[in-house]
N, C-alpha and C positions, 0 to 999 in steps of 0.2 A: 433146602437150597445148597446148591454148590458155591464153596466157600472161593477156590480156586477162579471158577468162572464169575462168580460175582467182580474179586478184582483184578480180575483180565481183562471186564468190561471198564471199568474203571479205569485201568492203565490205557483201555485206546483208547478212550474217551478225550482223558488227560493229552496225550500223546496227540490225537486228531484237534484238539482245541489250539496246540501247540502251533500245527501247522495251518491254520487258519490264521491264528495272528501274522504269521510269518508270508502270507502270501500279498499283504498290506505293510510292510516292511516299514516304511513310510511312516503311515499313521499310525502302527503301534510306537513306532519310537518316539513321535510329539507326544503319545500319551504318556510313556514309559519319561521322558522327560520332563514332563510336570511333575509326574509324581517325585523323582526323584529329588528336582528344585524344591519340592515343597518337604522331603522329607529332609534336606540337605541342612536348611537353614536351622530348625533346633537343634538339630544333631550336633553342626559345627558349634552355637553355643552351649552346648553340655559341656562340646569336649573342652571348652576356653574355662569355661566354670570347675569343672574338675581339675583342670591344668593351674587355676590360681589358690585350686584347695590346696594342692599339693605344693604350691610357691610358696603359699602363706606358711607353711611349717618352717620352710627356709628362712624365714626372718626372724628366728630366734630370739631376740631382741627385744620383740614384741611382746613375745608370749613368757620371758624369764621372770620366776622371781626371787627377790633379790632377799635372803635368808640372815640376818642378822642374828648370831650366836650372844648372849650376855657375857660379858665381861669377864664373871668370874671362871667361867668356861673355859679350859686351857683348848691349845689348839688342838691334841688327843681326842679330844669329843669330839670337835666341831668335823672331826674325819672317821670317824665311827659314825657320827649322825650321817653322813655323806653314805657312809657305804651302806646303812640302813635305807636312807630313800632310794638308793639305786636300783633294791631289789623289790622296789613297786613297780607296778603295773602301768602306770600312768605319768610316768617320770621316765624322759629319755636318754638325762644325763645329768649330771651333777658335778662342778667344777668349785674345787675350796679356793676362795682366797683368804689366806693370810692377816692379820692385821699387819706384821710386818710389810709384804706385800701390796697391801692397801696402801697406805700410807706412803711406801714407793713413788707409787701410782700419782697418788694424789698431789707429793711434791712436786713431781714432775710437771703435775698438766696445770696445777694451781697457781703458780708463779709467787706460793707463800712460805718458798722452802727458808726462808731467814727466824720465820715468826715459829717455824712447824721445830724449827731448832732449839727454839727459846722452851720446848715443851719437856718436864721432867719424864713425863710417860706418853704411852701412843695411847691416844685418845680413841682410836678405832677399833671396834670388835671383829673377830673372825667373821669370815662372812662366806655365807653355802649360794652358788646361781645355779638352782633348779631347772630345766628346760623341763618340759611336761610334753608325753606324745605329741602326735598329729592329732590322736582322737580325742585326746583331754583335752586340746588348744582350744576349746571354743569358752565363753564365759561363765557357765556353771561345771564345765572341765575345773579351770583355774582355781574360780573361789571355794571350791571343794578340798581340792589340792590344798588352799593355801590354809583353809580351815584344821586340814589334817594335820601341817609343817606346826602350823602357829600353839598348836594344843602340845608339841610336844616341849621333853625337859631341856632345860639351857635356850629354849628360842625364845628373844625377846622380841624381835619385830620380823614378820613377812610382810613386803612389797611386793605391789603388782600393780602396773598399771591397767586396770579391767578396764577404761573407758576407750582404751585403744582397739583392746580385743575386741568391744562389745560393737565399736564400731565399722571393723571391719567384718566380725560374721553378719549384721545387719546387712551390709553391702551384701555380701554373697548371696545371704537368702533373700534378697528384695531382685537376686537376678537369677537365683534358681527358680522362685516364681512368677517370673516371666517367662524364662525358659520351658514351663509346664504348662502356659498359659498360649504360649505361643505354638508350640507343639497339638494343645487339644484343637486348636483352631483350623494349625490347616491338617489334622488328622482329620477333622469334618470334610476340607476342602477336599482329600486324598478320594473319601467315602465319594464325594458326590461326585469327583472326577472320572469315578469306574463306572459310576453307577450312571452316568449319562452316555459315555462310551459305548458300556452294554445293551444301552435303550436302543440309540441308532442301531446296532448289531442285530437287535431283536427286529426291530422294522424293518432290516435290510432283507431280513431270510424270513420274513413273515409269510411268505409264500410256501415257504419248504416247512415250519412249525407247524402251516394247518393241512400239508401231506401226513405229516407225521403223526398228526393227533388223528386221522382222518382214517387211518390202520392201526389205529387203537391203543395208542405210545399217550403214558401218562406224564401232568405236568412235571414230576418230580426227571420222569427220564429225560424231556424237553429238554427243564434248563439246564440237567448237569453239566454242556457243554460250556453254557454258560457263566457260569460259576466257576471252573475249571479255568475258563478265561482269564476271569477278571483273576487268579490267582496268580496267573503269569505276567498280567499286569505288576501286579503287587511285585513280586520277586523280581520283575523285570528292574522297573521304579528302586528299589528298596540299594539292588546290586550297582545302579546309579548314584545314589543316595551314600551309597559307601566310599564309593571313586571319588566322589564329588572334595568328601569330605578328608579323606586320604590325601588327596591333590591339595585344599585348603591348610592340610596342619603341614605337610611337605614344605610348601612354598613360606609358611610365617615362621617355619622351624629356623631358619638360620638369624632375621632377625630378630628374635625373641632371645635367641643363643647368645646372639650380640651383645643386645641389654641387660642380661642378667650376667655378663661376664662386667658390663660397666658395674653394678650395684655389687661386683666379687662372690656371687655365685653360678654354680655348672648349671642350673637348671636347664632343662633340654624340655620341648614341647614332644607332649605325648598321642600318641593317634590313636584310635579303635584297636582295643583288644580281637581276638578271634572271636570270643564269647558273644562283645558286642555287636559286632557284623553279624553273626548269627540272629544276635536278638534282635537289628533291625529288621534284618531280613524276612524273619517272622511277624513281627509288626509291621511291615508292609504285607502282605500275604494276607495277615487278617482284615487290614483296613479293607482291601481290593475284593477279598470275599466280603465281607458287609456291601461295600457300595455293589457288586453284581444282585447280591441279595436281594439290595431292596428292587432293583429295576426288575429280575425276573418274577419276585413274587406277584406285581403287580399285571406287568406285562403279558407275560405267559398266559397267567390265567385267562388274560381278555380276550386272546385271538381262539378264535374256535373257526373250525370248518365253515366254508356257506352250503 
């Protein structure tokens, strides 16, 4: 077999399915606009779910823990121990405070600076506020981390509040799976959307399938047209599905930008990578070949010549 004319059949195949959809302008676009609504809507919540993964490391606050040096510890260690966590992996930054410092602090915001006077010595220890990555920020992130800090010399207490962390990656993943849950759902809707599209198609030119079968054209050559189709369905749907959702982070971009400048951070909303557009675009293309799939296997086969 000739490798060349094999896909040169293929390419006008592709190319003549092409212009078939396009001579219904109309009704590929209602369809090519389902698909796309239906691919639209998990899409846009991934990207909000991705976009509050990435907020949640902005609240530092959350995820710090608070490193209490012992006593006897001069502050020389407690900045040596800083520059030791800094060069882990799972540590983003590391800020000393002081006992001098502390204690500052504390007259200030305490309103007990009379009694804090009456004291012979600072009663407060050096102290280390670890931030930990993005990727360690989640709840066995932390108490790994704080397992590590706490085992070393001179640390007498590591804090964390883990019930805040644990609360809010619970949140996340109770809406990444829905977001997964919501996505299989209408990827079924996607499947049956083509795959009823391509039925009517099939009954429309059912006149011309059993010409063709009638000089001696096998079902695989039949449906290729078909299948071809429902691809451009897909990619059609999919390159909606991207607009859709480009247009959606565009428009929440500025008040998102708002609110996060109220709360004193730059956070900015993020859109679809290239990579992503690609991978929907692909994932639509497969959905739309499945749903042709199943309509030609069944279809095809049944119409034979009279």
């Amino acid at each position: 077999m000739n490798v060349g004319a094999y896909f040169s059949r293929h390419a006008q195949v592709l190319v003549g399915s092409l212009g078939r959809i396009a001579q219904q302008p109309l009704a590929a676009f209602m369809t090519m606009a389902v698909i796309g609504v239906a691919l639209a809507l998990p899409l846009l919540l991934n990207v909000f779910l991705q976009n509050a993964r990435a907020a949640s490391g902005n609240l530092t606050a959350a995820f710090d823990l608070s490193v209490y040096m012992d006593k006897k510890a001069d502050t020389a260690r407690a900045r040596a121990l800083a520059k030791q966590l800094r060069l882990r992996g799972d540590v983003a930054s590391v800020r000393v405070v002081t006992a001098d410092e502390a204690l500052t602090e504390f007259r200030g915001g305490s309103g007990f600076g009379n009694a804090l006077d009456a004291l012979k010595d600072n009663p407060l220890p050096d102290t280390l506020v670890v931030t930990p990555t993005l990727d360690a920020g989640t709840p066995q992130g932390t108490e790994s981390l704080k397992a590590a800090i706490a085992a070393l010399p001179d640390v007498q207490i590591v804090q964390l509040d883990t019930d805040w962390v644990k609360r809010l990656h619970a949140i996340l993943d109770m809406v990444r799976y829905a977001v997964v849950l919501t996505a299989a759902l209408l990827g079924v809707g996607v499947v049956l959307i083509v795959s009823n599209t391509i039925r009517l198609d099939i009954l429309n030119r059912r006149a011309e399938i059993e010409v063709m079968k009638l000089v001696g054209a096998s079902d695989g050559f039949t449906r290729r047209p078909f299948l071809y189709a429902g691809i451009w369905y897909g990619l059609g749907g999919g390159f909606l599905a991207v607009v859709l959702v480009t247009l959606g982070t565009f428009l929440l971009g500025e008040p998102v930008a708002h609110l996060a400048i109220l709360y004193g951070s730059g956070f900015r909303l993020e859109g679809l990578g290239i990579v992503s557009m690609l991978e929907v675009l692909a994932a639509a293309a497969a959905l739309a070949w499945g749903g042709s799939w199943l309509a030609v296997r069944r279809h095809i086969r049944a119409i034979e010549p009279a």
